[in-house]
C-alpha positions as CSV (number, residue, x, y, z in Angstrom):
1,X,-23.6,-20.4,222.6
2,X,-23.1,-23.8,221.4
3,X,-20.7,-25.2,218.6
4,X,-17.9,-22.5,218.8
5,X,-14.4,-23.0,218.4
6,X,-12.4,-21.1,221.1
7,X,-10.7,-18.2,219.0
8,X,-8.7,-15.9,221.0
9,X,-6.5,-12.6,220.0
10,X,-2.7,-13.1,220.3
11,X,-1.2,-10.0,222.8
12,X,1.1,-7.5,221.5
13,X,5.1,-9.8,222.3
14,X,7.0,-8.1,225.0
15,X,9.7,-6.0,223.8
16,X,13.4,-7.9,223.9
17,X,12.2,-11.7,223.8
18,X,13.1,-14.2,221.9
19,X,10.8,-15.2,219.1
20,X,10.1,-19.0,220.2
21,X,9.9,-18.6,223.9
22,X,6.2,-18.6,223.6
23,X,3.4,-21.1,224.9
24,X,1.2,-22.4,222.1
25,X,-2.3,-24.4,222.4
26,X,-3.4,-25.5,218.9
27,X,-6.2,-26.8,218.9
28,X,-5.8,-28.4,222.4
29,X,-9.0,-30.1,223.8
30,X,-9.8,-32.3,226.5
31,X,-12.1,-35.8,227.3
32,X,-13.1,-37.3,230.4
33,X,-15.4,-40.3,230.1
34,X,-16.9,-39.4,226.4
35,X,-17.1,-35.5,228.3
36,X,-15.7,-32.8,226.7
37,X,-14.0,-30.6,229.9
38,X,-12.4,-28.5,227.5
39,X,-13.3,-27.7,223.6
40,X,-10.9,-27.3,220.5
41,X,-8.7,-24.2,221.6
42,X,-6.0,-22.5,220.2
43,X,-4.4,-19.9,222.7
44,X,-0.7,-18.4,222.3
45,X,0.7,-17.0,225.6
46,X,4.4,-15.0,225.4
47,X,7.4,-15.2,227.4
48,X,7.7,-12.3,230.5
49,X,3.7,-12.3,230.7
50,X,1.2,-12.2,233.4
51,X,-1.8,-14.8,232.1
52,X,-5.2,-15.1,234.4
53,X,-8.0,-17.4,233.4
54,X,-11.2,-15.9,235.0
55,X,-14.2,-18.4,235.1
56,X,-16.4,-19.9,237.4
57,X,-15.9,-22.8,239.1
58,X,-16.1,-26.0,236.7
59,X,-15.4,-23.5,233.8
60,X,-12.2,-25.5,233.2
61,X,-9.7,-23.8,234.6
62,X,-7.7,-26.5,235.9
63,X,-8.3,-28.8,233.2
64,X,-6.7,-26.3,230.8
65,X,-4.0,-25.8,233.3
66,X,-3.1,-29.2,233.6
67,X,-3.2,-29.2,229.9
68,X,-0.3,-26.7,229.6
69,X,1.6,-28.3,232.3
70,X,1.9,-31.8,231.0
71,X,0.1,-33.5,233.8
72,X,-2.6,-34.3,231.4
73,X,-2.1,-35.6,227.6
74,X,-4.6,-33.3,224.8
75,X,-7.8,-35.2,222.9
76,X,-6.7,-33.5,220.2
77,X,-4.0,-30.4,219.4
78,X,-0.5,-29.8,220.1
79,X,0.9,-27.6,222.9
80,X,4.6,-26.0,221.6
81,X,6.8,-24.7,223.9
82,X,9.7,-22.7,223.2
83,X,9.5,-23.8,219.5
84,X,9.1,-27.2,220.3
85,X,5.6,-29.9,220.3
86,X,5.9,-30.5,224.0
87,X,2.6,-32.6,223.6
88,X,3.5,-35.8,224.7
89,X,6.5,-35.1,227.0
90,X,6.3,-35.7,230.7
91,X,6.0,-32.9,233.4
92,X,9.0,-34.1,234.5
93,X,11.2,-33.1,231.9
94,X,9.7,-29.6,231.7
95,X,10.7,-26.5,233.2
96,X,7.4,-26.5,234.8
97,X,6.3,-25.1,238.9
98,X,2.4,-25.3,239.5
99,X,0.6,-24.3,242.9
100,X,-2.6,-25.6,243.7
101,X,-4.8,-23.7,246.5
102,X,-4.7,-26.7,248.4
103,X,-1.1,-26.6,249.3
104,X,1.4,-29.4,249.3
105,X,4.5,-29.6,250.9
106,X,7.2,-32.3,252.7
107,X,6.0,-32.4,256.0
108,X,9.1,-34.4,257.2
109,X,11.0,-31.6,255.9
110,X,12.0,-28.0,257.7
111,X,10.2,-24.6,255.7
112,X,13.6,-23.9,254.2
113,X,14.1,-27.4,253.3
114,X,10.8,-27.3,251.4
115,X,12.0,-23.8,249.7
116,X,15.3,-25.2,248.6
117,X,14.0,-28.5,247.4
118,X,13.7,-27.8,243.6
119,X,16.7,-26.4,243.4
120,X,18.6,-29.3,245.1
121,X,17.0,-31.5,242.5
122,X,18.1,-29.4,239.7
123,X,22.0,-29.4,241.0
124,X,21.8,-25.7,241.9
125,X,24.9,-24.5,244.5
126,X,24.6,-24.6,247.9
127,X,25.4,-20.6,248.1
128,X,22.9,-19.9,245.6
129,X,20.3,-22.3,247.1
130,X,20.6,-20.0,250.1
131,X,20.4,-16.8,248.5
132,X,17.0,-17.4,246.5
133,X,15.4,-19.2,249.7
134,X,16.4,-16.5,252.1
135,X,15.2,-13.8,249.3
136,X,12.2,-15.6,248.8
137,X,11.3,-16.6,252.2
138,X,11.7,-12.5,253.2
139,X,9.0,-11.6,250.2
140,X,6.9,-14.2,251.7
141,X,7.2,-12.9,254.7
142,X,8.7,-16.7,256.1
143,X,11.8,-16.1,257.6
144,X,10.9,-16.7,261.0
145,X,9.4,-19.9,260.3
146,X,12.6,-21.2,258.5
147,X,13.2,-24.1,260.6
148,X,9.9,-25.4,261.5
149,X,7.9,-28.3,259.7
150,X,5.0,-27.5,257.5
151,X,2.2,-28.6,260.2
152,X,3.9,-26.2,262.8
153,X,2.7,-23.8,260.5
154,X,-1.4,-22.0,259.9
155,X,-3.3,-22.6,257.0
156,X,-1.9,-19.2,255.6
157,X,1.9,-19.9,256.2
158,X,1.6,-23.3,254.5
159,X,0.6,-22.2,251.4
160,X,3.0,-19.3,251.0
161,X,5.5,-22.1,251.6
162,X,4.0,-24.2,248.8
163,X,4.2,-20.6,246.6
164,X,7.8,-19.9,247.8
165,X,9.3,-23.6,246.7
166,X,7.2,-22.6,243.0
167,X,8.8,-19.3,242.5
168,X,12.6,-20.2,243.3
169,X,12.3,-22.8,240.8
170,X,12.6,-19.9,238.0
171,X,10.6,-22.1,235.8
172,X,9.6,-21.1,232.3
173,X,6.1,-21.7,233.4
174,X,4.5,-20.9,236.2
175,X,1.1,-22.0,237.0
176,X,-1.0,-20.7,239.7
177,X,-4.3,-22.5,240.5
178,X,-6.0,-19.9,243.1
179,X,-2.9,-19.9,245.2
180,X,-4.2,-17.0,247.3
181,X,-8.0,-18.4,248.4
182,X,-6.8,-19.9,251.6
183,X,-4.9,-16.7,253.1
184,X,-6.3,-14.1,255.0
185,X,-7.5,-10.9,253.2
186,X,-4.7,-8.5,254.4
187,X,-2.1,-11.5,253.3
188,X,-3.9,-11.8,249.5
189,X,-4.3,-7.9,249.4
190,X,-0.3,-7.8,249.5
191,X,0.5,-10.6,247.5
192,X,-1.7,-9.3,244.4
193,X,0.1,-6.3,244.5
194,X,3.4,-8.1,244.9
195,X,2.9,-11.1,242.9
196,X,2.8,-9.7,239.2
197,X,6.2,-7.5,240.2
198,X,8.2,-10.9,240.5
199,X,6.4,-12.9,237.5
200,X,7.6,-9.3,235.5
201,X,11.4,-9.7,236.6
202,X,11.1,-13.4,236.5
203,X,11.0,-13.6,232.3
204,X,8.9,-16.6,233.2
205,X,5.3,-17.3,231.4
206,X,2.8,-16.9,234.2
207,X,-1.2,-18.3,234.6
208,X,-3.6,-17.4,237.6
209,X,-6.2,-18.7,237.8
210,X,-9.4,-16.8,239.4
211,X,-12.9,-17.2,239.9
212,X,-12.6,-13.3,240.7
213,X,-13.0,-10.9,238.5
214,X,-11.6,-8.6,241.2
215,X,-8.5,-9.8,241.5
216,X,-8.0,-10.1,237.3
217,X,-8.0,-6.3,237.4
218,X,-5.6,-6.2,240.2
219,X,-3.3,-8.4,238.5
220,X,-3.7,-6.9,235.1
221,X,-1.8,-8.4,232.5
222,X,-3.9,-10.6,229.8
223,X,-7.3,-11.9,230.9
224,X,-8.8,-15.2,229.3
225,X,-12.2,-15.7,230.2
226,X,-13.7,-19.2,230.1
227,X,-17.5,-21.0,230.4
228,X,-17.9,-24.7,230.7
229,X,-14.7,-25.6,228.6
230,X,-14.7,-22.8,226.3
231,X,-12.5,-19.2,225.8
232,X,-14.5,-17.0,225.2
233,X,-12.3,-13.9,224.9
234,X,-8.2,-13.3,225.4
235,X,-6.8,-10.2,225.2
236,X,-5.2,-7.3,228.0
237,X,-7.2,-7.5,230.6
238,X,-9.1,-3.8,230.8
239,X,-9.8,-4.0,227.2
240,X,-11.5,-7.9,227.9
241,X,-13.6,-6.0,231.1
242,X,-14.5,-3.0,228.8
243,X,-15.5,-4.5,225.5
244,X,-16.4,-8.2,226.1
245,X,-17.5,-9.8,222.2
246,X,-20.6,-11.4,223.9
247,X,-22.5,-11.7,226.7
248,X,-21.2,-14.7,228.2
249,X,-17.6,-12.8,228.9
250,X,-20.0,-10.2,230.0
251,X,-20.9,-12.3,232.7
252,X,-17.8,-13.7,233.6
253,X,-16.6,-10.7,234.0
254,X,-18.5,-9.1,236.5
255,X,-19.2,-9.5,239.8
256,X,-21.6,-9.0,240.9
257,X,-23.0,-10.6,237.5
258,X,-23.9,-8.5,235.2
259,X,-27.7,-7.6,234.6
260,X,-29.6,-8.3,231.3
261,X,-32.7,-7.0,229.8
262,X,-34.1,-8.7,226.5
263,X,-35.9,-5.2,225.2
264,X,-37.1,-4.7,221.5
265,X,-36.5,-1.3,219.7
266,X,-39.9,0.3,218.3
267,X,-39.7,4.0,217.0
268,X,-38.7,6.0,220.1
269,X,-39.5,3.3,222.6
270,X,-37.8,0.2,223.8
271,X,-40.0,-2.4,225.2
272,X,-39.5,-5.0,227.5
273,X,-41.3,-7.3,230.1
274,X,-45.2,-7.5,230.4
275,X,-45.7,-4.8,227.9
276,X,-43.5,-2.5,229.6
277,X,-41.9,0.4,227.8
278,X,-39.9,3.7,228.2
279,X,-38.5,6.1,225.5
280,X,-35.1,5.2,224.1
281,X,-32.9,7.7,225.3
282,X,-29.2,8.7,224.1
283,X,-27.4,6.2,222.3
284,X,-30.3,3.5,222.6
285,X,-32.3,5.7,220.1
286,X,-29.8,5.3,217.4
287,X,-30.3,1.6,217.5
288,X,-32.3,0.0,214.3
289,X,-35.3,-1.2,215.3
290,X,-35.6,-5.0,216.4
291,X,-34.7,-7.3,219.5
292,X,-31.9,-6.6,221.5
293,X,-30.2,-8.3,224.6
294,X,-29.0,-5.1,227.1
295,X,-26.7,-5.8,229.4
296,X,-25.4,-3.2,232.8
297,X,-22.9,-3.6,235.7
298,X,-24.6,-3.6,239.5
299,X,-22.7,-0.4,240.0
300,X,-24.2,1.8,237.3
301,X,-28.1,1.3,239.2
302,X,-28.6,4.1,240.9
303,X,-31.6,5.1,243.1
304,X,-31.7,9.0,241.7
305,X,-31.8,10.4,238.5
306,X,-28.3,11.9,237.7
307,X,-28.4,12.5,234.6
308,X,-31.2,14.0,232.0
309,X,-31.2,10.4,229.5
310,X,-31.3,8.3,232.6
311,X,-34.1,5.3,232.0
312,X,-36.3,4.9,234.9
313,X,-37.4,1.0,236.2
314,X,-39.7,0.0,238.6
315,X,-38.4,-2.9,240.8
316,X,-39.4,-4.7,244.0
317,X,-36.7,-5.0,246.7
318,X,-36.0,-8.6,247.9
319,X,-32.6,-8.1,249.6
320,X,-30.1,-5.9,250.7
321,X,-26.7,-6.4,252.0
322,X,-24.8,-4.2,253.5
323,X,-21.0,-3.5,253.0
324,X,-20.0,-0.3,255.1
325,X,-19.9,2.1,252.8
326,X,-22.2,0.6,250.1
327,X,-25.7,-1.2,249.7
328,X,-26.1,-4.3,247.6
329,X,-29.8,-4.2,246.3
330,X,-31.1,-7.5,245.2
331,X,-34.1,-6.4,243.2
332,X,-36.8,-8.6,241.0
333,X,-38.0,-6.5,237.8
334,X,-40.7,-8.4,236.2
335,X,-39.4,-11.3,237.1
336,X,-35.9,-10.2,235.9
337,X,-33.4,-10.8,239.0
338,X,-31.2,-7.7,239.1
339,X,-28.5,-6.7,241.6
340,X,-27.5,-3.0,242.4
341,X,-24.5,-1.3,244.0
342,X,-25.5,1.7,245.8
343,X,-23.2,4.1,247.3
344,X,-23.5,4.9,251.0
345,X,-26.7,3.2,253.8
346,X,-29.7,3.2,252.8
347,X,-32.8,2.9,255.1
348,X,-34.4,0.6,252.3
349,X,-37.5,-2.0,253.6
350,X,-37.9,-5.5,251.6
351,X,-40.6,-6.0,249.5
352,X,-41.4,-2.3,248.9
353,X,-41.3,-0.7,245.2
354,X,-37.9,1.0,244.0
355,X,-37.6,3.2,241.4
356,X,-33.6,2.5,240.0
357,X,-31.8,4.8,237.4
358,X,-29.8,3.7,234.2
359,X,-28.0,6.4,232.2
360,X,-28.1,5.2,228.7
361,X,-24.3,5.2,228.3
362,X,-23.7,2.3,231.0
363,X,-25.6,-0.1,228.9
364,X,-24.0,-2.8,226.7
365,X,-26.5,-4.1,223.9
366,X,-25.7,-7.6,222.6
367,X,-28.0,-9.3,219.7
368,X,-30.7,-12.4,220.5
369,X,-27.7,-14.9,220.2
370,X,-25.5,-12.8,222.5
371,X,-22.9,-11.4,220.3
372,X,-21.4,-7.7,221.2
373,X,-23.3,-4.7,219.1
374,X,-22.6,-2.1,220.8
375,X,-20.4,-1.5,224.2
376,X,-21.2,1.4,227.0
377,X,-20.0,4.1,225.6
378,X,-18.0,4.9,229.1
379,X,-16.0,2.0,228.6
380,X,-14.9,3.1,225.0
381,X,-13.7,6.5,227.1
382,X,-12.2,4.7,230.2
């Protein structure tokens, strides 16, 4: 996967915005130490838009972050913002709020002190100060901490301090590096639903970053998925999950990570493994024959046969984990490590054989270099 140029897909423009009030990357890259932490990439993000980059960490997330915000000056490219090459203009003279998920705030200073600090800064009026602060401190559910000092406050309450004094700023840009990882899950749950309702009335040009592919869904919006300094797909975000272009967004986006099987196509059969086979079923039989990479989600395993094309595998069971209502299935195949999601408890014992299920439809086939052939044909429904 070497020796690409990140090319991305620019997203339909929002209805009723201005035609500059865009964010452009051209060609933007980044060098630390004679290290590239981010490759040539050319990314165009519009005005009134909800932006996450999904990648694991050291995928070069923040780097490209701080890229967009100023904090950090391009190899090579230009970044253009509004119309205009922001490249080599200080954070400090752009409409710019980032949160980190390590908050920072002024602990001499009161909660609603923090809130309102921006705005002081940018000559805002003292009525209007208080109106934003007291609306945002209510969405952030702050207002009883109002007058205390950041380290009266949890872990939790800090950051959606930090957060609060971000979004009053009405910035044009709005950068969000994990800002939900330190809060509790009932907190995050809210805020995901919350979050993308503000950025849409905002205007603003928002980017989340995520190492969850999760909470890209929730968030919805455009989803640019990244590995080790590279985009390697942009586009709305359930079209990205459904049809990655390669198996490396594949991965990314999935979590569990998505299973792979290098098979070969031979008449009827596919073959894979020690000399394993089975008959190619459903769509798999249309393919030419030759080698193939297949690719399937952890959800679509399943420990039954439920439908008449369903391929049957052979496994050994090394794990499971249990989540309630579902079974995690750690499972080695031939020395392939696969992971299933299997609906309800299962009285399951390690080591023993297990016979998993794949219908034919769930699988995504990808060529030796990892390039997209042919996506599950449920996701071209969904």
């Amino acid at each position: 996967m070497h020796g690409w140029r990140n090319t991305v897909v620019r997203c339909p423009r929002p209805q009723n915005k201005g035609p500059d009030m865009t964010l452009e990357l051209k060609g933007v890259s980044k060098m630390v130490e004679g290290q590239t932490h981010i490759y040539p990439t050319d990314l165009t993000l519009e005005k009134g838009t909800m932006n996450v980059l999904l990648g694991p960490t050291l995928s070069g997330k923040t780097s490209l972050m701080r890229l967009m915000a100023g904090l950090d000056v391009p190899a090579t490219g230009q970044i253009i913002w509004q119309g205009e090459d922001v490249t080599g203009m200080r954070v400090q003279d752009r409409k710019v709020a980032m949160v980190y998920q390590q908050f920072i705030n002024y602990p001499s200073m009161t909660v609603y002190d923090n809130i309102a600090s921006p705005m002081k800064l940018m000559g805002v009026g003292k009525a209007e100060i208080d109106r934003r602060v007291r609306e945002t401190a209510e969405l952030m559910k702050l207002t009883p901490m109002l007058d205390r000092k950041p380290l009266e406050l949890s872990g939790g309450q800090q950051q959606r301090c930090a957060l609060a004094r971000a979004l009053v700023k009405n910035a044009g840009l709005v950068l969000l590096d994990e800002p939900l990882a330190n809060l509790d899950y009932k907190l995050r749950e809210e805020l995901r639903i919350e979050i993308p309702k503000i950025f849409e009335e905002s205007g603003s040009i928002f980017v989340y970053a995520t190492t969850e592919p999760e909470e890209a869904l929730l968030l919805g919006g455009n989803t640019a998925t990244l590995w080790e300094g590279r985009v390697t797909q942009f586009g709305p975000t359930p079209e990205v999950y459904r049809q990655p272009v390669d198996a490396t967004t594949a991965r990314v986006f999935s979590d569990p990570p998505m299973n792979f099987l290098p098979i070969a196509k031979s008449g009827g059969q596919l073959v894979f493994g020690n000399n394993q086979s089975t008959a190619a079923k459903g769509r798999l039989a249309e393919l030419p024959d030759g080698k193939y990479l297949a690719g399937f989600r952890p959800n679509h395993l399943e420990i039954g046969q439920h439908s008449a094309d369903a391929m049957s595998f052979t496994t050994r069971l090394t794990v499971t984990e249990l989540t309630g209502s579902e079974t995690f299935v750690h499972l080695d195949h031939h020395g392939e490590r696969w992971v299933g999601l299997i609906h309800g408890v299962h009285d399951l014992k390690l080591g023993d054989d297990l016979t998993v299920w794949l219908d034919p439809r769930h699988v995504y086939v990808f060529d030796e270099q990892g390039k997209m052939i042919a996506p599950a044909s449920y996701a071209l429904a969904a």
